[in-house]
DSSP file (Angstrom, degrees, kcal/mol; ACC not computed):
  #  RESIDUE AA STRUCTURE BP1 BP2  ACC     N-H-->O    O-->H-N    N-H-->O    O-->H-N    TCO  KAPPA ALPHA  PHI   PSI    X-CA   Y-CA   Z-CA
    1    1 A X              0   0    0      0, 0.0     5,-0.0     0, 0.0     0, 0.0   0.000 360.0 360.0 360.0 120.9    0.0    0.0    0.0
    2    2 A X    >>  -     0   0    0      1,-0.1     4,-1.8     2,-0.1     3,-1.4  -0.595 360.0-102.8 -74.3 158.2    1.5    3.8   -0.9
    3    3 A X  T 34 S+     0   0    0      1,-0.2     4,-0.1     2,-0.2    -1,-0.1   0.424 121.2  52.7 -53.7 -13.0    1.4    6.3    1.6
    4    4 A X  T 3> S+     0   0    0      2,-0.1     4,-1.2     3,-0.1    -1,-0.2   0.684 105.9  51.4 -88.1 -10.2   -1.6    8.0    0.0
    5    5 A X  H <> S+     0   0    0     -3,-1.4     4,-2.5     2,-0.2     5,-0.3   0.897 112.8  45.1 -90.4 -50.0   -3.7    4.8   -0.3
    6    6 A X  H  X S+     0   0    0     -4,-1.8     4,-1.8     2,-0.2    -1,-0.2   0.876 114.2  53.1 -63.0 -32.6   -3.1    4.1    3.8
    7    7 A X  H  > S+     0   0    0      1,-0.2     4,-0.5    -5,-0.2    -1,-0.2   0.969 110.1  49.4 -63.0 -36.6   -4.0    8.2    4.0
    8    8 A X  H  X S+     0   0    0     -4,-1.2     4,-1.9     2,-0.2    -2,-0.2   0.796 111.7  48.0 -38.1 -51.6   -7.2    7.2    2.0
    9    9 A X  H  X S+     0   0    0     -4,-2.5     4,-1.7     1,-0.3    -1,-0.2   0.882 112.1  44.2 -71.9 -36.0   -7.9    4.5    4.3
   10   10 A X  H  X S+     0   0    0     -4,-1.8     4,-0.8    -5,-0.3    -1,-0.3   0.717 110.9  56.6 -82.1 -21.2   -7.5    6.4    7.6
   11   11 A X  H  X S+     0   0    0     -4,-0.5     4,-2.6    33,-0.3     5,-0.3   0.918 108.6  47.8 -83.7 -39.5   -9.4    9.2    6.2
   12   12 A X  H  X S+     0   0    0     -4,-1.9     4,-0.8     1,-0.3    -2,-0.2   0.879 114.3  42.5 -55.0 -74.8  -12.4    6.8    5.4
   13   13 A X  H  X S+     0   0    0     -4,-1.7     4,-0.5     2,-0.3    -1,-0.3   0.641 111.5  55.3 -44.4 -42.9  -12.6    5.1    8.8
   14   14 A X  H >X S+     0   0    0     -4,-0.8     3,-4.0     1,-0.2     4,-2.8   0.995 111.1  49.6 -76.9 -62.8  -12.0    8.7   10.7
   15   15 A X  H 3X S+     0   0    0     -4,-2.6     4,-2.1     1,-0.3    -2,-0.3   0.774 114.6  45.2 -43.9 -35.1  -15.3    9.7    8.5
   16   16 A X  H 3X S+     0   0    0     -4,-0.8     4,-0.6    -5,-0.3    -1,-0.3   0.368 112.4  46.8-106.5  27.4  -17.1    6.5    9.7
   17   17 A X  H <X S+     0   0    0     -3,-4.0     4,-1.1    -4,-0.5    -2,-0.2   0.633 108.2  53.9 -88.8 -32.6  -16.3    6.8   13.0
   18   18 A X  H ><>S+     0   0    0     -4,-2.8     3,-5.0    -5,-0.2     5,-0.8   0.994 119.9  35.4 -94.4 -73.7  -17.3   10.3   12.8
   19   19 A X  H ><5S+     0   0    0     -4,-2.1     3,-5.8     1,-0.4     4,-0.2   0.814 111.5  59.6 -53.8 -52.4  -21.2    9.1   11.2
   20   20 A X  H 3<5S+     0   0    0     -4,-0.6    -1,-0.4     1,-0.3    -2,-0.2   0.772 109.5  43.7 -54.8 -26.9  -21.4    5.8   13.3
   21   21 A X  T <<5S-     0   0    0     -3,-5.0    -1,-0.3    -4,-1.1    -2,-0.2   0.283 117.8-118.7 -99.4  24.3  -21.2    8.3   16.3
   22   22 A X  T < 5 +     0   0    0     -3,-5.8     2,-0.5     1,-0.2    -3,-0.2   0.482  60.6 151.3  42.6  19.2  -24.1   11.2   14.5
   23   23 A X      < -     0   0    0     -5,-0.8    -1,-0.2    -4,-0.2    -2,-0.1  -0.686  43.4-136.0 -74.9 107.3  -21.7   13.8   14.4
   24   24 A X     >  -     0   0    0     -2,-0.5     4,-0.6     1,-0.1     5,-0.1   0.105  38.1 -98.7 -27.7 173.6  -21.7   16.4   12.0
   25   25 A X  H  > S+     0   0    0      3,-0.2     4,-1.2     2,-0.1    14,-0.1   0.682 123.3  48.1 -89.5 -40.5  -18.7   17.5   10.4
   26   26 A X  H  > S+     0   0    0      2,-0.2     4,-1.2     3,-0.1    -1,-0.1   0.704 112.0  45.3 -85.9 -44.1  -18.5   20.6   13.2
   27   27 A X  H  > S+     0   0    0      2,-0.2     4,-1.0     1,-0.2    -2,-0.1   0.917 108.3  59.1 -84.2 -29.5  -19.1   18.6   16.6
   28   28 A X  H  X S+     0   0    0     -4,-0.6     4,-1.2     2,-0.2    -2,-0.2   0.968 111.5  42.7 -62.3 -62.1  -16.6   15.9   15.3
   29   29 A X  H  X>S+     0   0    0     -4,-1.2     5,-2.3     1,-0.3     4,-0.6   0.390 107.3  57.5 -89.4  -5.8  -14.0   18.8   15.2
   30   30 A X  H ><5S+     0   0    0     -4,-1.2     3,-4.3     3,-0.2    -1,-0.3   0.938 112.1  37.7 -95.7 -86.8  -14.9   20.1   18.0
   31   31 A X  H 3<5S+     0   0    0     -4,-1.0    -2,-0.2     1,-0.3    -3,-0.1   0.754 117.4  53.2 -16.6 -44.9  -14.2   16.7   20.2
   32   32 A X  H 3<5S-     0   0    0     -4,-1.2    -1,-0.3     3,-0.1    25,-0.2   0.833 113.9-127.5 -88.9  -1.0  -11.4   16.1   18.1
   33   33 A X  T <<5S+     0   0    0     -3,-4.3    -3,-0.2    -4,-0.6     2,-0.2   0.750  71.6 112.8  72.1  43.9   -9.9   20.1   19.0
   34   34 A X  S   <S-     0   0    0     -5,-2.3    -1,-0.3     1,-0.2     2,-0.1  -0.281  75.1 -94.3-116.3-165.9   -9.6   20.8   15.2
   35   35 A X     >  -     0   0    0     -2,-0.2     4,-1.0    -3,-0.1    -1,-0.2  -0.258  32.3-117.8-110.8 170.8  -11.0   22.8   12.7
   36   36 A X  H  > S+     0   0    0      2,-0.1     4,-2.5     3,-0.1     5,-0.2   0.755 120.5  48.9 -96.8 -23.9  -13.9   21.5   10.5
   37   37 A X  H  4 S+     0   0    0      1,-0.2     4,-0.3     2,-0.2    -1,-0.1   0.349 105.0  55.6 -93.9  25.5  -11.3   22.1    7.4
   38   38 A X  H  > S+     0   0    0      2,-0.1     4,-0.9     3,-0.1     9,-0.2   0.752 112.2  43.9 -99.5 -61.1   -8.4   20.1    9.3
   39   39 A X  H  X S+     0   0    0     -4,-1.0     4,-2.1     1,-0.2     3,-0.4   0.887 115.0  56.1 -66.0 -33.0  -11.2   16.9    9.6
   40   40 A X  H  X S+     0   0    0     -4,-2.5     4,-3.0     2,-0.2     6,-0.2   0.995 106.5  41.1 -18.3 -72.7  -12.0   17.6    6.0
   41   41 A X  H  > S+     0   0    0     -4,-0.3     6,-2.3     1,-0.3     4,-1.3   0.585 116.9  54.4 -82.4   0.4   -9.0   17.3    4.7
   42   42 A X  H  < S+     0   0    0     -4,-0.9    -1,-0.3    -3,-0.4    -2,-0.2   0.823 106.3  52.3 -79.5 -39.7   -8.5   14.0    7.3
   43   43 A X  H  < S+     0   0    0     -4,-2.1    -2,-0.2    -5,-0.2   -29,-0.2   0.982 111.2  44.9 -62.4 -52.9  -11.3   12.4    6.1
   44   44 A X  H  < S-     0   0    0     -4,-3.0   -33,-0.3    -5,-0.2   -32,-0.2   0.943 118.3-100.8 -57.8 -77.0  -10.1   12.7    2.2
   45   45 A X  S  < S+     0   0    0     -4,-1.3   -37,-0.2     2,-0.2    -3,-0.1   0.094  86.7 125.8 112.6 -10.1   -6.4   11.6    2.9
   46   46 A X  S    S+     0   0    0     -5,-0.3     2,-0.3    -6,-0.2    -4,-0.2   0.946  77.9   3.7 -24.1 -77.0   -5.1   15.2    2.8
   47   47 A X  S    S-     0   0    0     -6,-2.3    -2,-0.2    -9,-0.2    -1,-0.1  -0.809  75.9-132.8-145.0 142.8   -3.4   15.4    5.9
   48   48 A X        -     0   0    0     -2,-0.3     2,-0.6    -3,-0.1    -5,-0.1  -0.315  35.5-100.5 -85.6 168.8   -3.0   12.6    8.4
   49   49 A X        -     0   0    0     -7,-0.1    -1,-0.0    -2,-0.1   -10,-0.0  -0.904  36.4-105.6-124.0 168.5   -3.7   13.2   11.9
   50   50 A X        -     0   0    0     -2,-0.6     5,-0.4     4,-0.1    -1,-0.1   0.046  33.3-100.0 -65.3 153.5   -1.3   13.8   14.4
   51   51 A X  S  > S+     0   0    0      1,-0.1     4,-2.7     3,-0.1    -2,-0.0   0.929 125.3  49.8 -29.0 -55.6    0.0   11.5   17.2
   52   52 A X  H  > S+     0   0    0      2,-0.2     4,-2.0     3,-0.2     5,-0.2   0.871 106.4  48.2 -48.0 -66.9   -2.7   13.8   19.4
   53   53 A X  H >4 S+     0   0    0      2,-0.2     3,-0.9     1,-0.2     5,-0.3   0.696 111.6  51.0 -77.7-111.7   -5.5   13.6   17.4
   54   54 A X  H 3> S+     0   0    0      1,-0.2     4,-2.8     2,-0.1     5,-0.3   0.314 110.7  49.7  13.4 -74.8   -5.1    9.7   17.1
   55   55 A X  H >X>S+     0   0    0     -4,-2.7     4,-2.2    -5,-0.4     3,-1.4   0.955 111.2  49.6 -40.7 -76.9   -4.9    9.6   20.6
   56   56 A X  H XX5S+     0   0    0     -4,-2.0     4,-2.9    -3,-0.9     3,-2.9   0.899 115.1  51.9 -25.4 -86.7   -8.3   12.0   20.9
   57   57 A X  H 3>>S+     0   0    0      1,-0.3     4,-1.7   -25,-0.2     6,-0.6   0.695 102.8  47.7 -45.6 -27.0   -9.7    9.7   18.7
   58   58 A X  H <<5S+     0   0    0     -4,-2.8    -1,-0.3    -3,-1.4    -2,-0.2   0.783 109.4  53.1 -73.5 -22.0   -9.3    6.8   19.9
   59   59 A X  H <<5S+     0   0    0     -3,-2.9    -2,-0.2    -4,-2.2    -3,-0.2   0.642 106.7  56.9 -75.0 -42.1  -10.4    7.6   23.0
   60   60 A X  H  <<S+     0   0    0     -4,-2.9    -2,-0.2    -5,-0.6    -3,-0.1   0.940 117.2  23.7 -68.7 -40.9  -13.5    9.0   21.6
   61   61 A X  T  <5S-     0   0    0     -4,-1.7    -3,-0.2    -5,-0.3    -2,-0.1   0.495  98.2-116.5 -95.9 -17.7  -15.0    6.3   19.8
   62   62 A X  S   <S+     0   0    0     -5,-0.6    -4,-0.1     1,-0.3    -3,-0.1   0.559  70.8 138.2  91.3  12.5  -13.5    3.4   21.5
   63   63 A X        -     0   0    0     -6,-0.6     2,-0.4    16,-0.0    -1,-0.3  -0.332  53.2-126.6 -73.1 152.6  -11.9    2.6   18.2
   64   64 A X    >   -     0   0    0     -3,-0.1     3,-3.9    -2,-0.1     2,-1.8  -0.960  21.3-110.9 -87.5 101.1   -8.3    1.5   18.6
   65   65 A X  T 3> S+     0   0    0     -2,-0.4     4,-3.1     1,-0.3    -1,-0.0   0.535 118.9  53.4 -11.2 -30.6   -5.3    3.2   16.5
   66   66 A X  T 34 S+     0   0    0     -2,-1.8    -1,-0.3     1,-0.2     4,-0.2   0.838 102.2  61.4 -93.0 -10.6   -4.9    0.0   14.4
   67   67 A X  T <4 S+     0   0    0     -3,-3.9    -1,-0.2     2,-0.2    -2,-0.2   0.888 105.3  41.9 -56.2 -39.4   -8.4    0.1   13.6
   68   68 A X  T  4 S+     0   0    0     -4,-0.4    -2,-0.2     1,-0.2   -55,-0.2   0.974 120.7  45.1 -88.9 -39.8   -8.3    3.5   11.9
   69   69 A X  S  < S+     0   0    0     -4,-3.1     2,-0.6   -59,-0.1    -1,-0.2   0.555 102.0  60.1 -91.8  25.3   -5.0    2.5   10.0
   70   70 A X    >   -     0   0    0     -4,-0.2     3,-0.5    -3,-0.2   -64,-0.0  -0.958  67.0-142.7-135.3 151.4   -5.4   -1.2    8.5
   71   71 A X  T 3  S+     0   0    0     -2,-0.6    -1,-0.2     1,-0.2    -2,-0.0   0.787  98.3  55.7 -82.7 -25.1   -8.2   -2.2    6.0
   72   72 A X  T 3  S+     0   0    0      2,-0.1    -1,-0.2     0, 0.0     2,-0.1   0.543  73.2 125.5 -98.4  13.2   -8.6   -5.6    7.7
   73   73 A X    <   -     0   0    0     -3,-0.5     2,-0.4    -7,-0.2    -6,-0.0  -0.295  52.9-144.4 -33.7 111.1   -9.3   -4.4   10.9
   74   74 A X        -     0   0    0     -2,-0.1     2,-0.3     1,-0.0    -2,-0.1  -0.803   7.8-129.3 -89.1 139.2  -12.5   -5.7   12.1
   75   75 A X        -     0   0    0     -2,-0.4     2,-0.3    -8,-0.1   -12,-0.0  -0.618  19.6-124.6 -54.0 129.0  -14.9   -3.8   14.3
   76   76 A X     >  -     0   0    0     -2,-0.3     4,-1.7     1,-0.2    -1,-0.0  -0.663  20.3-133.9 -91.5 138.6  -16.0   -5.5   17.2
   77   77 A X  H  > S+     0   0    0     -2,-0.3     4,-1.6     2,-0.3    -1,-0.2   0.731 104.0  57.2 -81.3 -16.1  -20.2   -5.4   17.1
   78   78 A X  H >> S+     0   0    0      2,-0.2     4,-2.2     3,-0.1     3,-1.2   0.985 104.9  54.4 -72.2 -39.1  -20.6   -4.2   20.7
   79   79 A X  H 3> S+     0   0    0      1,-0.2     4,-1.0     2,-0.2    -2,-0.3   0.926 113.6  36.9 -39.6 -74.0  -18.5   -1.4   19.7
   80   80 A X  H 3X S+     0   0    0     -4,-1.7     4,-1.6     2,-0.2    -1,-0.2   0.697 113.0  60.0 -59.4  -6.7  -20.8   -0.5   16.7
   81   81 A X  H <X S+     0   0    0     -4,-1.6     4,-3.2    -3,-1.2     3,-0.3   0.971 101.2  57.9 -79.5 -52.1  -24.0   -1.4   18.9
   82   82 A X  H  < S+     0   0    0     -4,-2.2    -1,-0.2     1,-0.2    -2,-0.2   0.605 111.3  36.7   5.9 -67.0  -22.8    1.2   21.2
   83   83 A X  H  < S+     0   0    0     -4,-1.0    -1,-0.2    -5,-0.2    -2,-0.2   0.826 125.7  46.6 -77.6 -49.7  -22.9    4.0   18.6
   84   84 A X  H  <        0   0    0     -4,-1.6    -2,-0.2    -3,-0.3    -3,-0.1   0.667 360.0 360.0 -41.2 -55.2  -25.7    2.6   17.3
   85   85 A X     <        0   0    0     -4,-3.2    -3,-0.1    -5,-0.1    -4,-0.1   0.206 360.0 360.0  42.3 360.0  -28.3    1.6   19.8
C-alpha cells in the first residue's frame, strides 16, 4: 500500500467513525480540537492526523489506532451497537 492509499484509508474510517457516532462534520472537530477544514481534509487523505489527534480519537470512539490505519481491521459489534443503539 503507498502512503496515499493508507492516507485514503485512515481518512475513510475517521469519516465513519465520525457518522457511526451522528456527528456532523463541526461537533466531530470540536471533540477532536480541530478545525472543520483540518477533519475535511483528514477524512479525504489530505493530511494525516497527528500522534494527538489519534490519541483524541481513539479515545473518543473506542476505536483502537490500528483500527483506523489497517483495512482488515474488524470492528467489534458491541462497539458499533454502542454508537448505534
Amino acid at each position: 500500500m503507498t502512503k496515499e492509499e493508507i492516507s485514503k484509508n485512515v481518512g475513510r474510517r475517521i469519516k465513519l467513525a465520525r457518522t457511526m457516532m451522528g456527528k456532523n462534520q463541526r461537533e466531530f472537530a470540536e471533540m477532536l480540537g480541530v478545525g472543520v477544514q483540518g477533519l475535511s481534509q483528514m477524512e479525504t487523505g489530505r493530511r494525516a492526523p497527528s500522534n494527538d489527534i489519534l490519541a483524541v480519537l481513539t479515545e473518543a470512539t473506542g476505536f483502537s489506532a490500528a483500527w483506523f490505519h489497517w483495512t482488515n481491521y474488524k470492528v467489534d459489534p458491541d462497539t458499533i451497537a454502542a454508537f448505534t443503539g
